[in-house]
C-alpha positions as CSV (number, residue, x, y, z in Angstrom):
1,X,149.4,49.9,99.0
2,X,149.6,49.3,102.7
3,X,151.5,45.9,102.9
4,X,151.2,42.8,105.9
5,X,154.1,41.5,107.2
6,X,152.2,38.1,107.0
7,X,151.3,38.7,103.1
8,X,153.9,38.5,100.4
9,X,153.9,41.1,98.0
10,X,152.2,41.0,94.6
11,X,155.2,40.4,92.7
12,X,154.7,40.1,88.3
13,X,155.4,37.0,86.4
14,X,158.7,36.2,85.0
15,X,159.4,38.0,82.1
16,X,161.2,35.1,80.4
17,X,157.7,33.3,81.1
18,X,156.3,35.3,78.2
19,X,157.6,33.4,74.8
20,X,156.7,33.0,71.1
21,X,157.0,30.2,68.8
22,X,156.1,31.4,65.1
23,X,155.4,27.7,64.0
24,X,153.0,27.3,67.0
25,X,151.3,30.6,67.4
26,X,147.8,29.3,68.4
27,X,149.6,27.7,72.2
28,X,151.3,31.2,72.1
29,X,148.0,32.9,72.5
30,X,147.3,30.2,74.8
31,X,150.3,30.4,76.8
32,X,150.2,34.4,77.1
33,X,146.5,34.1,78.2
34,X,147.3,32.0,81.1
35,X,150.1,34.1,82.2
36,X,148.0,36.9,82.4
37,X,145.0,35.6,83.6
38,X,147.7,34.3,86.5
39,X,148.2,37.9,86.8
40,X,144.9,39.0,87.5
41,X,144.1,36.1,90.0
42,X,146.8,36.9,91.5
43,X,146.3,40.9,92.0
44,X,142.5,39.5,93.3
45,X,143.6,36.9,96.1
46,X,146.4,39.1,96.9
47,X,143.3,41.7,97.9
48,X,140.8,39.0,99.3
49,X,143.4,38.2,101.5
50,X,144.7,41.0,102.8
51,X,141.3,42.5,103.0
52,X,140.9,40.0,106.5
53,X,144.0,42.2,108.7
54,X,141.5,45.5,107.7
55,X,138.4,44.2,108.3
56,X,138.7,41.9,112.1
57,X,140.5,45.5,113.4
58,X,137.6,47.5,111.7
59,X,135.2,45.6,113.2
60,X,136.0,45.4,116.8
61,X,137.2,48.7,116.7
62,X,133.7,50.0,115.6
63,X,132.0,47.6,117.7
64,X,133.7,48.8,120.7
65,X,133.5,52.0,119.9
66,X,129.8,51.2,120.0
67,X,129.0,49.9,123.0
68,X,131.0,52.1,124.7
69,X,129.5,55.2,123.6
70,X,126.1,53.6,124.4
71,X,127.7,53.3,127.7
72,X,128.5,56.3,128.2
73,X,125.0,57.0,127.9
74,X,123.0,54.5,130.0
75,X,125.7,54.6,132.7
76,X,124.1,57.8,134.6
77,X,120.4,56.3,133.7
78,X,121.9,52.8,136.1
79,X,123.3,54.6,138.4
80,X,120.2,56.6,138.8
81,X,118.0,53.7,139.0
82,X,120.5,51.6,141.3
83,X,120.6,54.6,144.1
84,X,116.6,54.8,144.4
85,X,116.5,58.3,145.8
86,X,120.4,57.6,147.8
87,X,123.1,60.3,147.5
88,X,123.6,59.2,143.9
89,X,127.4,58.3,143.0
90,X,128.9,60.8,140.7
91,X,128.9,58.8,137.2
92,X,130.0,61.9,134.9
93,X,133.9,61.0,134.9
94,X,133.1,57.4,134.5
95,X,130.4,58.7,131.3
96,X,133.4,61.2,130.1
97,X,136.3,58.0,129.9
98,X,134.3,56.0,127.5
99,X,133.4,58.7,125.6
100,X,137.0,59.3,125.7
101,X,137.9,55.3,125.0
102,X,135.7,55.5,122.2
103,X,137.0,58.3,120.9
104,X,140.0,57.0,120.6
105,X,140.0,53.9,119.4
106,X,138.0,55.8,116.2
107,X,141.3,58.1,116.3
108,X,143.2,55.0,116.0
109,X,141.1,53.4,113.3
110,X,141.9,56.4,110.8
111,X,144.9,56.7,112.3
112,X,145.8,53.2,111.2
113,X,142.8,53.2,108.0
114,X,141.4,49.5,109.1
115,X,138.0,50.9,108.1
116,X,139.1,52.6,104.9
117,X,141.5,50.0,103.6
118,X,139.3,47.7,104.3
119,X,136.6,49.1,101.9
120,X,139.7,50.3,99.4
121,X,140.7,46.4,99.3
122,X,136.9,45.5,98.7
123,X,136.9,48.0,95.6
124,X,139.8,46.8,94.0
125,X,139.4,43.2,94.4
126,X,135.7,43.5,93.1
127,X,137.0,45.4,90.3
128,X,139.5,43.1,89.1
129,X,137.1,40.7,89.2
130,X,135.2,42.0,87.4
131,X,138.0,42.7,84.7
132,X,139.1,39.4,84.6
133,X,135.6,37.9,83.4
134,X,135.6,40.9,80.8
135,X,138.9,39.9,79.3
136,X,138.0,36.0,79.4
137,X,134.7,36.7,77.6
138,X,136.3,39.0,75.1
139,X,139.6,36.5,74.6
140,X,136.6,33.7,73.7
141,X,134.9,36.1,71.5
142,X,138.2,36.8,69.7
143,X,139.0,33.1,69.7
144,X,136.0,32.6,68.2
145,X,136.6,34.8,65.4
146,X,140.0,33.7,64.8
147,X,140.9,31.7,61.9
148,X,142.9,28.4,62.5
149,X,145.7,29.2,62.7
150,X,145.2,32.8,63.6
151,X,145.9,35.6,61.1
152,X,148.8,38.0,62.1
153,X,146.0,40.5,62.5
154,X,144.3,38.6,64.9
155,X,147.0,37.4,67.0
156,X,148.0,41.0,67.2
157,X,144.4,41.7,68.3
158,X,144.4,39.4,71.1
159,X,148.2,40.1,72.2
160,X,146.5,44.2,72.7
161,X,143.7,42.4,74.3
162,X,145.8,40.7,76.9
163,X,148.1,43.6,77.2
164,X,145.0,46.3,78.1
165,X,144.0,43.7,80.4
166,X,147.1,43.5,82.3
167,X,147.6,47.4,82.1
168,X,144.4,48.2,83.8
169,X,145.1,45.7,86.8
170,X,148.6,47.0,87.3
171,X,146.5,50.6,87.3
172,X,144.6,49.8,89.6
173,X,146.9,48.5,91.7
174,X,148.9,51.8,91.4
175,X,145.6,54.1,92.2
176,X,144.6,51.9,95.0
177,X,148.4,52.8,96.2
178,X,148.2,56.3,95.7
179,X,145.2,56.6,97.8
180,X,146.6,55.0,100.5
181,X,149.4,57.3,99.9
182,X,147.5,60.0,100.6
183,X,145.4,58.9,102.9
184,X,148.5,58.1,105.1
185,X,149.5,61.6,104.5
186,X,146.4,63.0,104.7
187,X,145.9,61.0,108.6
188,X,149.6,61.8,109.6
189,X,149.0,65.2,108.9
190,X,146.0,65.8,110.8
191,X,147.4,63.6,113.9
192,X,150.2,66.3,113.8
193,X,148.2,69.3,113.8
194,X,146.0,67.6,116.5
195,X,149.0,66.9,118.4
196,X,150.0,70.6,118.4
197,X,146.4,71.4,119.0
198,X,146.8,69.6,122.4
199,X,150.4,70.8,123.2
200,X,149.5,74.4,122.8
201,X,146.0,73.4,125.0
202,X,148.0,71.4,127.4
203,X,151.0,74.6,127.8
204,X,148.0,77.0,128.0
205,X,146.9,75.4,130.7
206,X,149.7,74.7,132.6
207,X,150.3,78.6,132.5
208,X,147.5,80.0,133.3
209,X,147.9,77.3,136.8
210,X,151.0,78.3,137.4
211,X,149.4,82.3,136.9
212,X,146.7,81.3,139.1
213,X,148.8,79.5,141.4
214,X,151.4,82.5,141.8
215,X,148.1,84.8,142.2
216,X,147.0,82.3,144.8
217,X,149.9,83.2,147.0
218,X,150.2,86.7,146.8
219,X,150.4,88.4,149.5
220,X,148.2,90.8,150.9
221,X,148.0,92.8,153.7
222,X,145.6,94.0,156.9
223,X,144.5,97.6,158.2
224,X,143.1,97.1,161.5
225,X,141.3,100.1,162.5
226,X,140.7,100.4,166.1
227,X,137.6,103.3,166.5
228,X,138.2,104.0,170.3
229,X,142.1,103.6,170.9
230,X,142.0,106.9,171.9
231,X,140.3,105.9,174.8
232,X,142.9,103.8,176.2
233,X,145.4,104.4,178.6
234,X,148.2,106.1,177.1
235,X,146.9,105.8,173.8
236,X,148.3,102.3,173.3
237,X,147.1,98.7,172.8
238,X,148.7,95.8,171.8
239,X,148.0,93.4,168.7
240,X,148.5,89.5,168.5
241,X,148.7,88.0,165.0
242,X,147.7,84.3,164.9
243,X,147.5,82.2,161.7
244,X,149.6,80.0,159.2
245,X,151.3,78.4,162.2
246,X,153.0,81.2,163.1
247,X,152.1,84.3,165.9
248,X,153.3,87.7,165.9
249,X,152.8,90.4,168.7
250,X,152.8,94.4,167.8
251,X,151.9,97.5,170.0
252,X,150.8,100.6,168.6
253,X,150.7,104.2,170.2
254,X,149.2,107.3,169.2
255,X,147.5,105.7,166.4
256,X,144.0,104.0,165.6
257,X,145.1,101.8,162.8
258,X,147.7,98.7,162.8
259,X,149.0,97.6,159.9
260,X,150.6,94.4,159.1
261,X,151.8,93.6,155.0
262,X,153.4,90.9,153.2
263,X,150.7,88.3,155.0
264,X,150.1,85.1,152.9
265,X,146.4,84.9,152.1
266,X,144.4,82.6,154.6
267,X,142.4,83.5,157.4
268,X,144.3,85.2,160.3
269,X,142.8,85.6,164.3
270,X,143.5,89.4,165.2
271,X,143.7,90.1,168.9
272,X,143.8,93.8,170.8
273,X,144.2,93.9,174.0
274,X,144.8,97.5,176.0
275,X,143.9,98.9,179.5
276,X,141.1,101.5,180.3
277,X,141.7,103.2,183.5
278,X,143.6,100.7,184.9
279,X,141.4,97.5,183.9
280,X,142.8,95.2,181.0
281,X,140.2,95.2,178.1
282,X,140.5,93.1,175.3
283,X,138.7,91.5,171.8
284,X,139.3,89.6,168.7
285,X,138.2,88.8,165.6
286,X,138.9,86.7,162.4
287,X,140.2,88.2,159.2
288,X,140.2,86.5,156.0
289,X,143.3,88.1,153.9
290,X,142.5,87.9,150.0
291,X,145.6,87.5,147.5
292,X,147.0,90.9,146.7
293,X,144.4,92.5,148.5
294,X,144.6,94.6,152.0
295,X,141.7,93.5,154.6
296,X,140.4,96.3,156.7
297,X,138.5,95.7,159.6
298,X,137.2,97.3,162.6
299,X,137.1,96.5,165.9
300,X,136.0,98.4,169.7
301,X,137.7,97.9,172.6
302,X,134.9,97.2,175.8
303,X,135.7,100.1,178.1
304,X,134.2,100.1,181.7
């Protein structure tokens, strides 16, 4: 049984509290029946009371939970209505964290079992109460019936009576902590396997970023084809590389194609310049280098 810092523990009655006098035995019975109607009282408030540190958490934890998720609802409806046909603000993440809020706070609830002690306390209060009229009707009933004094048969009749009655309380009290027991269990469990749930998400995803990252940065490569290099003087033309803050210069002869590898992806300015007959000629163009991949454009040189 979950216990409150602020609640002492239901602790039995002294054993030495329990006595006998043979020349007295009708304030024996009377004796033992207070004791263990003390008992039972005591199990009940013990419940009553504890019940309250369940139930305020229960409450405003559902309650909250409540509203939010409501929230999370009429949030994009206001926003809608608010913008009148505006660029409307983006209310999704703002939907998504009390969703989230809410979600937890539930997580916490069962985590913690306000809701389900709560209810468990209510049970087994209600049901001791409910034992406790039983055994003061039946020990009047007996009493009735008794002779005065008692016989030994009766006395030993209403000393079993008194002894069921304290029995089932303390079994109740035992079954009420067994199921907190394993609803504690049960909860602690399940918050671990969540846990690893999330871990295992949580390093799934931080590998395939780092995969997607590393294929981000791969570097390719460009084939720049040059269809009428042959025309040039010589056979030659020259090739500027701009991009990524840097610049590179290349010349090719007797060739159509320049080839340039190990170029981070991004978008690279390509220009050729050559001379036909004497007159510089030149062009450019723009090439967008994919990760891992090899660009291949084509460019012709103006000739007079």
């Amino acid at each position: 049984m979950p216990k409150d810092p602020t609640i002492r523990n239901i602790r039995p009655e002294e054993p030495d509290r329990i006595k006998w006098d043979r020349t007295d035995p009708a304030k024996s019975l009377q004796d033992l029946r207070n004791i263990v109607e003390l008992e039972g009282q005591k199990a009940i408030d013990w419940y009553w009371r504890a019940k309250r540190w369940k139930r305020i958490p229960s409450q405003w934890i559902q309650f909250s939970a409540l509203v939010l998720t409501a929230a999370a609802g009429l949030v994009p409806i206001i926003v809608q209505i608010a913008n009148k046909g505006r660029p409307a603000y983006d209310s999704g993440p703002l939907a998504s964290l009390c969703v989230g809020i809410a979600a937890a706070l539930l997580g916490l609830d069962k985590a913690f079992g306000y809701s389900s002690g709560w209810t468990r306390y209510v049970l087994t209060a209600s049901s001791m109460t409910k034992l406790l009229h039983e055994f003061r009707m039946d020990w009047v009933a007996l009493s009735a019936a008794a002779a005065s004094p008692p016989s030994d048969q009766q006395q030993a009749a209403m000393i079993q009576r008194a002894k069921d009655f304290v029995s089932t309380i303390q079994s109740l009290i035992a079954q009420e902590t067994k199921d907190w027991a394993a609803e504690f269990q049960s909860n602690m469990a399940q918050m671990e396997k969540d846990l690893k749930t999330q871990l295992d998400t949580l390093k799934a995803q931080v590998e395939q970023g780092a995969k997607e990252k590393e294929a981000a940065t791969k570097p390719g490569a460009i084939e720049m084809t040059v269809t009428n290099a042959d025309k040039t003087d010589g056979f030659t033309f020259d090739v500027v590389l701009e991009g990524q803050s840097a610049k590179s210069t290349d010349s090719v002869s007797n060739a159509h194609v320049w080839t340039q590898i190990n170029i981070l992806p991004g978008q690279y300015r390509v220009s050729i310049t050559a001379k036909s007959k004497g007159t510089l000629t030149s062009t450019s163009t723009v090439v967008g280098v994919q990760p891992g991949e090899t660009a291949k454009p084509s460019v012709t040189l103006p000739m007079a």
